[in-house]
Each structure stands twice: as C-alpha cells, then as structure tokens.
mmCIF file of the N, C-alpha and C atoms, coordinates in Angstrom:
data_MODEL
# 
_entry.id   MODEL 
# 
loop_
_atom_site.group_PDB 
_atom_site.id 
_atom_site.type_symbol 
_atom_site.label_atom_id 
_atom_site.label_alt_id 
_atom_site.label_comp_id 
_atom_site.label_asym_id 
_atom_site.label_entity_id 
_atom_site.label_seq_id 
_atom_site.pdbx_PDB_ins_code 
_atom_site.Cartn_x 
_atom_site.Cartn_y 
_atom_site.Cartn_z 
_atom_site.occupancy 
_atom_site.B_iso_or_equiv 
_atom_site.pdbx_formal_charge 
_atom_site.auth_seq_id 
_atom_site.auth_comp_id 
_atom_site.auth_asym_id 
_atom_site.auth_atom_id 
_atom_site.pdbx_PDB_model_num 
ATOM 1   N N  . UNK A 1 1  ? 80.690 -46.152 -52.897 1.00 0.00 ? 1  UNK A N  1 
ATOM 2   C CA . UNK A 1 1  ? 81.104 -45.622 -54.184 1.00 0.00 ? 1  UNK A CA 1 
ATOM 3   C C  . UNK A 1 1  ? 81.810 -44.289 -53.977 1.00 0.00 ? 1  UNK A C  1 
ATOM 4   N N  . UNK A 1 2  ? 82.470 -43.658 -55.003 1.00 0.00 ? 2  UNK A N  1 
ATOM 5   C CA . UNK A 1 2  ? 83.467 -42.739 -54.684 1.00 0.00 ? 2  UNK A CA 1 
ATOM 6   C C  . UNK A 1 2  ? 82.507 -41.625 -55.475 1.00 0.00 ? 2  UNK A C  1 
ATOM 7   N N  . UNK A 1 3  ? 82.937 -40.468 -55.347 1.00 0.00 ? 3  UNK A N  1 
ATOM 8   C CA . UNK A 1 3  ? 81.969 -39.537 -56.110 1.00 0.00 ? 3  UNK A CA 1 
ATOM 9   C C  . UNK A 1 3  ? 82.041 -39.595 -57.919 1.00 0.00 ? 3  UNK A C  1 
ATOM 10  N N  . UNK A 1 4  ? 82.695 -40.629 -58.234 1.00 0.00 ? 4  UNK A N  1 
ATOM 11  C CA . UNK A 1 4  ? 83.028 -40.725 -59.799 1.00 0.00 ? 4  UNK A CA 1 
ATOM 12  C C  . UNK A 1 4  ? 81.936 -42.065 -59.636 1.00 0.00 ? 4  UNK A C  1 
ATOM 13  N N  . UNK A 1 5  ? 81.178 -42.228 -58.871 1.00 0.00 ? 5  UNK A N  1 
ATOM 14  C CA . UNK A 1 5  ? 80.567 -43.568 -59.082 1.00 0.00 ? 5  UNK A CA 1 
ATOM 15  C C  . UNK A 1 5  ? 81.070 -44.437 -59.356 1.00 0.00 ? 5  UNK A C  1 
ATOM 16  N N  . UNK A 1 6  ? 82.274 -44.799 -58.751 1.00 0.00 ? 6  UNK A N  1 
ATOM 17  C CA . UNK A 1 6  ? 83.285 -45.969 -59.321 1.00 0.00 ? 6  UNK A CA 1 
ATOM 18  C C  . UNK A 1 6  ? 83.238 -46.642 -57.345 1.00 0.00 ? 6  UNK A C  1 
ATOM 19  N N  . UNK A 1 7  ? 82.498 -48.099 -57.660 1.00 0.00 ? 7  UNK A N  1 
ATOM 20  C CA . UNK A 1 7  ? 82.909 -48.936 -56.703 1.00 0.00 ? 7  UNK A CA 1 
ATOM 21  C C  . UNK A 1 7  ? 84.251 -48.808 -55.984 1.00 0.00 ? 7  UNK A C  1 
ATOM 22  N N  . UNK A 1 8  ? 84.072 -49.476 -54.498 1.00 0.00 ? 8  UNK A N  1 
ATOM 23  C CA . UNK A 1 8  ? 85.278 -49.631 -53.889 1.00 0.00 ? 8  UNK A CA 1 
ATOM 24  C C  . UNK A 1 8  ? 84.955 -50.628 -52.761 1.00 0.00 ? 8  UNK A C  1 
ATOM 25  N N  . UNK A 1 9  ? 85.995 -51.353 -52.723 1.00 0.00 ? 9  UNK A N  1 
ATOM 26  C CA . UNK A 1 9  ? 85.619 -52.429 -51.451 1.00 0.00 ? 9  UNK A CA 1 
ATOM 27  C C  . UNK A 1 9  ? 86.454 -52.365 -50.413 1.00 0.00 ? 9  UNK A C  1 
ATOM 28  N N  . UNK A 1 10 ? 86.017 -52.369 -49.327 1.00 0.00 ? 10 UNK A N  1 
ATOM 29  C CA . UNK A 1 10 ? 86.384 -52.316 -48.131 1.00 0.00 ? 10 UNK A CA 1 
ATOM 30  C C  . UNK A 1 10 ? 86.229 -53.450 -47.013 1.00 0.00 ? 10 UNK A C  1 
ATOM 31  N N  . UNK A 1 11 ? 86.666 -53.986 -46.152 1.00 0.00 ? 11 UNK A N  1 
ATOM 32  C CA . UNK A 1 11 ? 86.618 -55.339 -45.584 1.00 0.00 ? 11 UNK A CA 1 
ATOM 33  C C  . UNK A 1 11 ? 86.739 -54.706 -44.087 1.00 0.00 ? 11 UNK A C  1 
ATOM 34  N N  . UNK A 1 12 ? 85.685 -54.987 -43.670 1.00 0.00 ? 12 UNK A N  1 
ATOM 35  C CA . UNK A 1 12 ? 85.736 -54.447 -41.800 1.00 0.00 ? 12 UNK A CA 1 
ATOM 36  C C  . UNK A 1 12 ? 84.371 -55.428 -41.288 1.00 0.00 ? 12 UNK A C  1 
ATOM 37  N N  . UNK A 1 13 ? 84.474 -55.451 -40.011 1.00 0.00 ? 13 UNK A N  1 
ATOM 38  C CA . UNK A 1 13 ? 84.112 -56.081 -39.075 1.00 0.00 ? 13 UNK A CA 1 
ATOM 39  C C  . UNK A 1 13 ? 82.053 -55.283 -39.112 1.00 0.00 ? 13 UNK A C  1 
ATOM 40  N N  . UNK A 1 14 ? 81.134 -56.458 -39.139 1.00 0.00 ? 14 UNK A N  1 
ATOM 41  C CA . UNK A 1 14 ? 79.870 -55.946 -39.634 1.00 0.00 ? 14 UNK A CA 1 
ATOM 42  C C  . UNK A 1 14 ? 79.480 -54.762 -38.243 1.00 0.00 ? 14 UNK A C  1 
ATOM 43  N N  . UNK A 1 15 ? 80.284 -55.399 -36.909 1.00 0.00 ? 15 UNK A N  1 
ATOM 44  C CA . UNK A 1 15 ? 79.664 -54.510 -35.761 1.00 0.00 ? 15 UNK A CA 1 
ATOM 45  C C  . UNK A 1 15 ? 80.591 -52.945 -36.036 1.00 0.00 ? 15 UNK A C  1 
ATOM 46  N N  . UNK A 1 16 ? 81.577 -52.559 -36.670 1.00 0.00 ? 16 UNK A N  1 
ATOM 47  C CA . UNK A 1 16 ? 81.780 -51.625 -37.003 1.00 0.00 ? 16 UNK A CA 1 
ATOM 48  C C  . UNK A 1 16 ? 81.534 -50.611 -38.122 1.00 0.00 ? 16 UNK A C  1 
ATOM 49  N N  . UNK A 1 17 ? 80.334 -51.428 -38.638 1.00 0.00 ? 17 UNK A N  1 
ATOM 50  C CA . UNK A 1 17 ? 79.442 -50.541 -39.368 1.00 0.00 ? 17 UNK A CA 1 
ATOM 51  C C  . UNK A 1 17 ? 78.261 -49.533 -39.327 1.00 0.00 ? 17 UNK A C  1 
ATOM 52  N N  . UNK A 1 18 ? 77.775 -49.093 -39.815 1.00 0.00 ? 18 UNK A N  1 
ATOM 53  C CA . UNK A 1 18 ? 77.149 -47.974 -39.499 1.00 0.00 ? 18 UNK A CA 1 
ATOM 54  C C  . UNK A 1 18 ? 75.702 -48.150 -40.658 1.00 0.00 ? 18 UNK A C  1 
ATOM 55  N N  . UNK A 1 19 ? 74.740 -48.003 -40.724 1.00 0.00 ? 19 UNK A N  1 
ATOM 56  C CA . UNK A 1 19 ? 73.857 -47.611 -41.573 1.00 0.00 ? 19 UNK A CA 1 
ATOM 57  C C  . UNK A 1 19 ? 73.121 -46.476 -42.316 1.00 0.00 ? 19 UNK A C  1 
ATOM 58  N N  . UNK A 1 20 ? 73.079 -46.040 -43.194 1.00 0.00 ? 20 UNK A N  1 
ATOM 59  C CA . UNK A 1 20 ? 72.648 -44.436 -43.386 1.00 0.00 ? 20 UNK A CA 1 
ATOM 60  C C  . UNK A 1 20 ? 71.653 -44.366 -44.120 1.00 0.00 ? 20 UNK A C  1 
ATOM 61  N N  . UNK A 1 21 ? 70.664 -44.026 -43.817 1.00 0.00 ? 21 UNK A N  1 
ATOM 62  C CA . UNK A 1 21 ? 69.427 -43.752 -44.793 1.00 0.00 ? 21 UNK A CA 1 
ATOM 63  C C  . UNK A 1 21 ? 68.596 -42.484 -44.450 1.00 0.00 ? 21 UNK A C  1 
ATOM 64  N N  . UNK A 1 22 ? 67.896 -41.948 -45.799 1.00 0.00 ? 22 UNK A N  1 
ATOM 65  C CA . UNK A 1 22 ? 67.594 -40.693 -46.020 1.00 0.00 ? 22 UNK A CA 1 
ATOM 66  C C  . UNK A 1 22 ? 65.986 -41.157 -46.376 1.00 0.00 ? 22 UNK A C  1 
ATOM 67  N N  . UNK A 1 23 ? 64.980 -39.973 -46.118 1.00 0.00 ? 23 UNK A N  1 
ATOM 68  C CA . UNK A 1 23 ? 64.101 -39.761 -46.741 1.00 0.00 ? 23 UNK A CA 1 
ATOM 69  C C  . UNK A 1 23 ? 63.794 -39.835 -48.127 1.00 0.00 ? 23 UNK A C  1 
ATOM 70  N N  . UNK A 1 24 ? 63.021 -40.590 -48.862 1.00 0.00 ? 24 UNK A N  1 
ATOM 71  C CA . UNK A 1 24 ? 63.045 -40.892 -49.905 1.00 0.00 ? 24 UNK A CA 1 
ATOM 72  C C  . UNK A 1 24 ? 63.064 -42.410 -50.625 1.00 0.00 ? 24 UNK A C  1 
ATOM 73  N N  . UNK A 1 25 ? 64.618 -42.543 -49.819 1.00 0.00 ? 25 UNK A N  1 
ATOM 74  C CA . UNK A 1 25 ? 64.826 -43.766 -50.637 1.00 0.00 ? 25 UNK A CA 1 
ATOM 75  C C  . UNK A 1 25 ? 64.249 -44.974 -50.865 1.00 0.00 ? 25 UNK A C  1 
ATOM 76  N N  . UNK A 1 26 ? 64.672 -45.664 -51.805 1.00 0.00 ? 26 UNK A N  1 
ATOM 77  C CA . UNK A 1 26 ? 63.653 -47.099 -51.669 1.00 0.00 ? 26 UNK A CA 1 
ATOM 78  C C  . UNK A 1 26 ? 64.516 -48.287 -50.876 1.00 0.00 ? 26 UNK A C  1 
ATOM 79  N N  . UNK A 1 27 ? 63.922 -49.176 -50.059 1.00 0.00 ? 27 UNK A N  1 
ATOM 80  C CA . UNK A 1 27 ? 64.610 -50.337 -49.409 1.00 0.00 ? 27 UNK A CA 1 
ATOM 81  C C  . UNK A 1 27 ? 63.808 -51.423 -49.565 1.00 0.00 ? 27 UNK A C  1 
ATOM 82  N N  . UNK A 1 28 ? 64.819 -52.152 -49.432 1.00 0.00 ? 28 UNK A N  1 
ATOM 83  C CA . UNK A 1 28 ? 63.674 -53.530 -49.173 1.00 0.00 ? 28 UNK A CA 1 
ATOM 84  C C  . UNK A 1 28 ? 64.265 -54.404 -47.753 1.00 0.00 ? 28 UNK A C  1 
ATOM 85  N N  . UNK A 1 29 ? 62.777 -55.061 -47.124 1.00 0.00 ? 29 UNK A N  1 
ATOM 86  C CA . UNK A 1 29 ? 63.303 -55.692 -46.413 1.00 0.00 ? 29 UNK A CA 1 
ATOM 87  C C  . UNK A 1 29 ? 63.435 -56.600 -45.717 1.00 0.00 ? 29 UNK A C  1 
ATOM 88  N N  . UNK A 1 30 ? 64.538 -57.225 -45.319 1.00 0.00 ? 30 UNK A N  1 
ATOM 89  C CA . UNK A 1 30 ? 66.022 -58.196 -44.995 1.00 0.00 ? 30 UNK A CA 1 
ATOM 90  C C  . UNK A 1 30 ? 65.135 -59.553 -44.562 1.00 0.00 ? 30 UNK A C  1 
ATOM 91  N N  . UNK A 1 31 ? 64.368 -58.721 -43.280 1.00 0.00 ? 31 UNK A N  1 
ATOM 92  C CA . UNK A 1 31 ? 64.256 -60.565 -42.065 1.00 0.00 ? 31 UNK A CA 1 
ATOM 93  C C  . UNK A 1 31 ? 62.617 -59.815 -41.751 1.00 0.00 ? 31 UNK A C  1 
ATOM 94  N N  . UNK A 1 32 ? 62.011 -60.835 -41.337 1.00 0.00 ? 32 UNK A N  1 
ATOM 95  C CA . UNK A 1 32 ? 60.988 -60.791 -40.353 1.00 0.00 ? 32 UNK A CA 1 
ATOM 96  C C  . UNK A 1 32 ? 59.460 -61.361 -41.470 1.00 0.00 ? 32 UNK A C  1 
ATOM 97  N N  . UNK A 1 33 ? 58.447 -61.186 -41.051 1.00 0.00 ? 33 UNK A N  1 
ATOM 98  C CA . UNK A 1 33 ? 57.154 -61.215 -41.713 1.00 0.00 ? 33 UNK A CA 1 
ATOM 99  C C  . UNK A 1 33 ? 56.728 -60.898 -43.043 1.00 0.00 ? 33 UNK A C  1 
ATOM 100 N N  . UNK A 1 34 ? 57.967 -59.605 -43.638 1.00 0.00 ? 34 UNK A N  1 
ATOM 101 C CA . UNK A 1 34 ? 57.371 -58.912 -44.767 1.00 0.00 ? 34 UNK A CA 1 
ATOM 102 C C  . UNK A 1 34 ? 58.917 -58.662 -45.109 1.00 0.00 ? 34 UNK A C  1 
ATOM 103 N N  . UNK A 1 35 ? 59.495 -60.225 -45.618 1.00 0.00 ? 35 UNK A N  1 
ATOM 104 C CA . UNK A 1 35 ? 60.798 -60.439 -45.991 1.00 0.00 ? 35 UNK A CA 1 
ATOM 105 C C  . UNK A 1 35 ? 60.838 -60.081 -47.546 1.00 0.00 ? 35 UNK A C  1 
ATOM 106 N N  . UNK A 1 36 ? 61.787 -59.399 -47.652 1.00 0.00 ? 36 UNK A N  1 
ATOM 107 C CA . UNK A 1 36 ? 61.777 -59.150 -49.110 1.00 0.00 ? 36 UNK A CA 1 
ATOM 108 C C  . UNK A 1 36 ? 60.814 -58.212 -50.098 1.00 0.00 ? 36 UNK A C  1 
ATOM 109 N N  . UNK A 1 37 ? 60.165 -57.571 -49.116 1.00 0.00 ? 37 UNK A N  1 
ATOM 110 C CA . UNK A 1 37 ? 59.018 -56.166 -49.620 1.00 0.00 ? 37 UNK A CA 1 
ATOM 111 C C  . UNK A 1 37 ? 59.971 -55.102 -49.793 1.00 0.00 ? 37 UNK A C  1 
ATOM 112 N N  . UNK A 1 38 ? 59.535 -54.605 -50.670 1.00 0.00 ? 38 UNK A N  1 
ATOM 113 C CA . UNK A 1 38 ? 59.806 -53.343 -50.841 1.00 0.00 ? 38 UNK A CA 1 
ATOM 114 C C  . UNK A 1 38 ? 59.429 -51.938 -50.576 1.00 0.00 ? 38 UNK A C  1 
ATOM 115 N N  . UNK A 1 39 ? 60.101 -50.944 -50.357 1.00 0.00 ? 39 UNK A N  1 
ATOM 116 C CA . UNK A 1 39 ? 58.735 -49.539 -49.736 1.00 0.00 ? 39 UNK A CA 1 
ATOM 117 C C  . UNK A 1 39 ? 60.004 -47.980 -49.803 1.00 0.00 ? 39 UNK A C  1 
ATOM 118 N N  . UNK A 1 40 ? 59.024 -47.271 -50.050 1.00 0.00 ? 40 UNK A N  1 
ATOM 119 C CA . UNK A 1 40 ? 59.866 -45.799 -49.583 1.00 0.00 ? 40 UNK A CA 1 
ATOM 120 C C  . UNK A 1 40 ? 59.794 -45.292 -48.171 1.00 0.00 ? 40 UNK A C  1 
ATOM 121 N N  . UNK A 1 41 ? 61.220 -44.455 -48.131 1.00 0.00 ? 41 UNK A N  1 
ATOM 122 C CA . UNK A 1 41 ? 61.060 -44.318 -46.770 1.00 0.00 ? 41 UNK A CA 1 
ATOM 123 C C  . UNK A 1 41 ? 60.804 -42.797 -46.555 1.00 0.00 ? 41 UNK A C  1 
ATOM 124 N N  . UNK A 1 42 ? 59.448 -42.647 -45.814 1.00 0.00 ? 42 UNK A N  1 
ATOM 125 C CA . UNK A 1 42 ? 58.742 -41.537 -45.241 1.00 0.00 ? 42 UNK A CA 1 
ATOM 126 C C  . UNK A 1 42 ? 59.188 -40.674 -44.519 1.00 0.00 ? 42 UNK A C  1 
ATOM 127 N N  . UNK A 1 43 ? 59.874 -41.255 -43.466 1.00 0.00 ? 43 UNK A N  1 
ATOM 128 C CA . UNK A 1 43 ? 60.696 -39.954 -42.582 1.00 0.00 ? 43 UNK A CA 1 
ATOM 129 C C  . UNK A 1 43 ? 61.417 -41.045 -41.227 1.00 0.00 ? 43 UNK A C  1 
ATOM 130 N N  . UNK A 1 44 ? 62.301 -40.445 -40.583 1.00 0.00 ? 44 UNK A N  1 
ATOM 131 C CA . UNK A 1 44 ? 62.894 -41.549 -39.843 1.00 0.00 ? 44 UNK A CA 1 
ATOM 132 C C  . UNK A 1 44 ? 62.541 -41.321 -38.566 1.00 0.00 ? 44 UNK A C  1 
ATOM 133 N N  . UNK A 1 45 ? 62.316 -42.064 -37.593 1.00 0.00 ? 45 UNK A N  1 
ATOM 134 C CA . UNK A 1 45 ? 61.945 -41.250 -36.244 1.00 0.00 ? 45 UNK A CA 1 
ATOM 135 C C  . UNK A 1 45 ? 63.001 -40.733 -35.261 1.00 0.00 ? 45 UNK A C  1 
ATOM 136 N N  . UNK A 1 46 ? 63.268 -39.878 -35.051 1.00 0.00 ? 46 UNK A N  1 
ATOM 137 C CA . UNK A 1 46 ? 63.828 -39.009 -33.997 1.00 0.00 ? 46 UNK A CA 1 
ATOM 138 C C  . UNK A 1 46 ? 63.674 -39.621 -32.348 1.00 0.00 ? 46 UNK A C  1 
ATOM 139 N N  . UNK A 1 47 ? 64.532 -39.326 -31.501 1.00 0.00 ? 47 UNK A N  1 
ATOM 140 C CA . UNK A 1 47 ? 65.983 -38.618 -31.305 1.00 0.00 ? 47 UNK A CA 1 
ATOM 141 C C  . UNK A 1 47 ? 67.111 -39.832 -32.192 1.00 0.00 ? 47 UNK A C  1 
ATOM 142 N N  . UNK A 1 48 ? 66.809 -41.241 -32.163 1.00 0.00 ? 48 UNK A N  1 
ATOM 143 C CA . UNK A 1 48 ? 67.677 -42.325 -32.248 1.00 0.00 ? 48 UNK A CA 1 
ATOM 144 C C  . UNK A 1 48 ? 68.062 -42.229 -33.743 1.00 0.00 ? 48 UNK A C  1 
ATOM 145 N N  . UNK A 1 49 ? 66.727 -42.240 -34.723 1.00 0.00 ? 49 UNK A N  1 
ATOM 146 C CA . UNK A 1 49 ? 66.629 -42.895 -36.282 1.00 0.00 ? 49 UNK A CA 1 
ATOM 147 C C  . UNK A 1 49 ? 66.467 -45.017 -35.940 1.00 0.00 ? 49 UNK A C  1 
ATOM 148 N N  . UNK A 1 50 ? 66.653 -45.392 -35.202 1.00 0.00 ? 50 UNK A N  1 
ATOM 149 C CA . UNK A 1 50 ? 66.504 -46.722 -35.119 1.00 0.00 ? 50 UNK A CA 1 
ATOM 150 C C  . UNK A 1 50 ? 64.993 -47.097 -36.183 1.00 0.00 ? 50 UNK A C  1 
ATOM 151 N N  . UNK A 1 51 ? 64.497 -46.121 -36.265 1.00 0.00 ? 51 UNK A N  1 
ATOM 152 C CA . UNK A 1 51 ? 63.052 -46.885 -36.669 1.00 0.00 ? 51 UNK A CA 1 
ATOM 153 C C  . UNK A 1 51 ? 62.633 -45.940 -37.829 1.00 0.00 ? 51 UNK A C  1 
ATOM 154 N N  . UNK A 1 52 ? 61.705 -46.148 -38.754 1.00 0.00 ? 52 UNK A N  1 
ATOM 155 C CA . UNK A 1 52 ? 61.076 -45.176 -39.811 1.00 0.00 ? 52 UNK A CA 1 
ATOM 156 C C  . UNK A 1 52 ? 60.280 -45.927 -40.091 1.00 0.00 ? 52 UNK A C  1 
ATOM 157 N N  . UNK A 1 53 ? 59.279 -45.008 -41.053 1.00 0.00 ? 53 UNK A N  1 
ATOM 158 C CA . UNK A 1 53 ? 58.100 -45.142 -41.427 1.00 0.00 ? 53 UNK A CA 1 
ATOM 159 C C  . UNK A 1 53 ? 58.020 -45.356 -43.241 1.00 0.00 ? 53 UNK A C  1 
ATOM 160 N N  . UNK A 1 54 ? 58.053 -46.556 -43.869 1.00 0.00 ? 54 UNK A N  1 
ATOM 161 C CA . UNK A 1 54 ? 57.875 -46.910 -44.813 1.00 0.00 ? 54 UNK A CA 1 
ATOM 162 C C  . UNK A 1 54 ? 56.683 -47.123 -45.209 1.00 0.00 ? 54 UNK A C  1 
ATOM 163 N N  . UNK A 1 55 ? 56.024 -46.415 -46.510 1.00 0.00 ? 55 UNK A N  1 
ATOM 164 C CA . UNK A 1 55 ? 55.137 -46.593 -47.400 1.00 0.00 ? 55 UNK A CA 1 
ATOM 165 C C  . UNK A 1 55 ? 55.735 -48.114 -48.598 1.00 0.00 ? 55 UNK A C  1 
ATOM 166 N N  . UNK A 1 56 ? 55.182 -49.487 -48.179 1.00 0.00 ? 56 UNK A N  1 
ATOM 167 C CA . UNK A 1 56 ? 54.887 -50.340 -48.998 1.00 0.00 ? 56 UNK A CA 1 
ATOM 168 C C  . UNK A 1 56 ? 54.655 -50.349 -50.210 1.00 0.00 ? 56 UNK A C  1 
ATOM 169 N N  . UNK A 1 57 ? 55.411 -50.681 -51.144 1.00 0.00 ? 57 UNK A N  1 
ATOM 170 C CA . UNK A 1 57 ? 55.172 -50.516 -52.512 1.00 0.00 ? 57 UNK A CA 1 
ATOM 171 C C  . UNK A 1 57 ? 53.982 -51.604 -52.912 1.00 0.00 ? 57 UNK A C  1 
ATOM 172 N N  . UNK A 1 58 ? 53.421 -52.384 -52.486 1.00 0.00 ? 58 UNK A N  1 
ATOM 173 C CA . UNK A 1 58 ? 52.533 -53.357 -52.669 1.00 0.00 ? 58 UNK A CA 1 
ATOM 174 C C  . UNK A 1 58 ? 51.626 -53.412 -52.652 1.00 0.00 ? 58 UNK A C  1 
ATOM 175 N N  . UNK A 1 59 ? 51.173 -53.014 -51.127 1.00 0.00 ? 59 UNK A N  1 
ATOM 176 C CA . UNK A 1 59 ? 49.656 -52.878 -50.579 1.00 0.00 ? 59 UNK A CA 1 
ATOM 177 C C  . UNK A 1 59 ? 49.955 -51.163 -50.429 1.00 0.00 ? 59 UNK A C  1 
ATOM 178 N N  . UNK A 1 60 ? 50.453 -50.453 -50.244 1.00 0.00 ? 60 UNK A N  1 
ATOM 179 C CA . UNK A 1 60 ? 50.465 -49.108 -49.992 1.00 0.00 ? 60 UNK A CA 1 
ATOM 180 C C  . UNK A 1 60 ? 50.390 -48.769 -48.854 1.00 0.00 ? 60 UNK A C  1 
ATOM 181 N N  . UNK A 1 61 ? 50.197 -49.142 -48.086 1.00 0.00 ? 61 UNK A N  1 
ATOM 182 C CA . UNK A 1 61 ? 50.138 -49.302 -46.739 1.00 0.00 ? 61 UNK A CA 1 
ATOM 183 C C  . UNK A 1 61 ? 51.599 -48.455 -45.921 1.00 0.00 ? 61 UNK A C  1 
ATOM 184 N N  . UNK A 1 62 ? 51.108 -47.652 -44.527 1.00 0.00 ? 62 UNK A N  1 
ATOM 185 C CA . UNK A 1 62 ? 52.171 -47.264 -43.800 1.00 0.00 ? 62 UNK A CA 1 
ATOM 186 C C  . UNK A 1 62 ? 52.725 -47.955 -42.665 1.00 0.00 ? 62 UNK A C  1 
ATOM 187 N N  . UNK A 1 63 ? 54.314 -48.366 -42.676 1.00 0.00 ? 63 UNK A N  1 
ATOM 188 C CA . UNK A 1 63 ? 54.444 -49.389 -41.728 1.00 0.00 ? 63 UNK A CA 1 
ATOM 189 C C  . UNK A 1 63 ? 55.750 -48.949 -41.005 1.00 0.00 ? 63 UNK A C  1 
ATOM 190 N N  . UNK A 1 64 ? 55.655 -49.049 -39.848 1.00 0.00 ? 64 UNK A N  1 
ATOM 191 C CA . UNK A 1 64 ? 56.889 -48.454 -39.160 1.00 0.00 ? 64 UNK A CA 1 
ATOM 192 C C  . UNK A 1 64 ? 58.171 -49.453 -39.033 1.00 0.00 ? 64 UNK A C  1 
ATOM 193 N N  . UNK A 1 65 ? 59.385 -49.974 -39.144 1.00 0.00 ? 65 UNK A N  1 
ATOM 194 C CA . UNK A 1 65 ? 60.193 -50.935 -39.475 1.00 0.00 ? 65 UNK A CA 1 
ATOM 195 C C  . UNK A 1 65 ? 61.700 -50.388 -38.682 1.00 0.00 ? 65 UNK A C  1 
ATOM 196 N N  . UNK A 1 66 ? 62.367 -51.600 -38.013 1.00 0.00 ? 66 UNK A N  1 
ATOM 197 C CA . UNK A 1 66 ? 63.516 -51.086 -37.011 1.00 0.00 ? 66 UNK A CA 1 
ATOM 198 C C  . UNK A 1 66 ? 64.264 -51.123 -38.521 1.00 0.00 ? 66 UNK A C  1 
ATOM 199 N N  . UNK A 1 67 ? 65.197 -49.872 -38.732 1.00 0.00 ? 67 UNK A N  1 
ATOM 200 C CA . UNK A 1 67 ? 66.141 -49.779 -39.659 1.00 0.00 ? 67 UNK A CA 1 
ATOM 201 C C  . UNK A 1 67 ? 68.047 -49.927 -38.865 1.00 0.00 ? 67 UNK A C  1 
# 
C-alpha cells in the first residue's frame, strides 16, 4: 500500500521477495500442524529474524514459529 492507503500491485518472482514483520502484529499461520491459527508476535529472534515467538490467540500459549 502507498502511504494514502491506496493498494498497488506489483508482479515479481516469489524468490525475490522479502518478508517484514514487526513486534506486535497479528499473523496467522500458512503450513504445518497449527495451520491457520492465529497469534501476536512477541519479539523476533536475533541475529537472522528467521524465527519469533508468537503468543496463540487460542490456547494462549507461547510458540516459537520459522517466519
């Protein structure tokens, strides 16, 4: 989105993408065991960010998840 909150689409190749996530936000998630849960995200782990620590909106529970 553009800073007017007005959509925009862009068409590129998925391995030239990038992912960005912040403390806070809510996700849900994609593939694995606990497909389609939802949770906030706690803090991301350092040096990489590959991984963070989501609080489960469900069971409440803390669960660490490759982002």
């Amino acid at each position: 989105m553009t800073e007017a909150k007005i959509p925009v689409q862009i068409k590129d190749k998925a391995d030239h993408m990038k992912k960005f996530f912040e403390v806070g936000e809510s996700v849900r998630i994609l593939q694995g065991l606990h497909q389609g849960e939802t949770g906030l995200i706690l803090d991301l782990l350092k040096p990489d960010e590959t991984h963070a620590n989501i609080l489960m909106d469900d069971t409440k529970q803390e669960m660490r998840v490759m982002i």
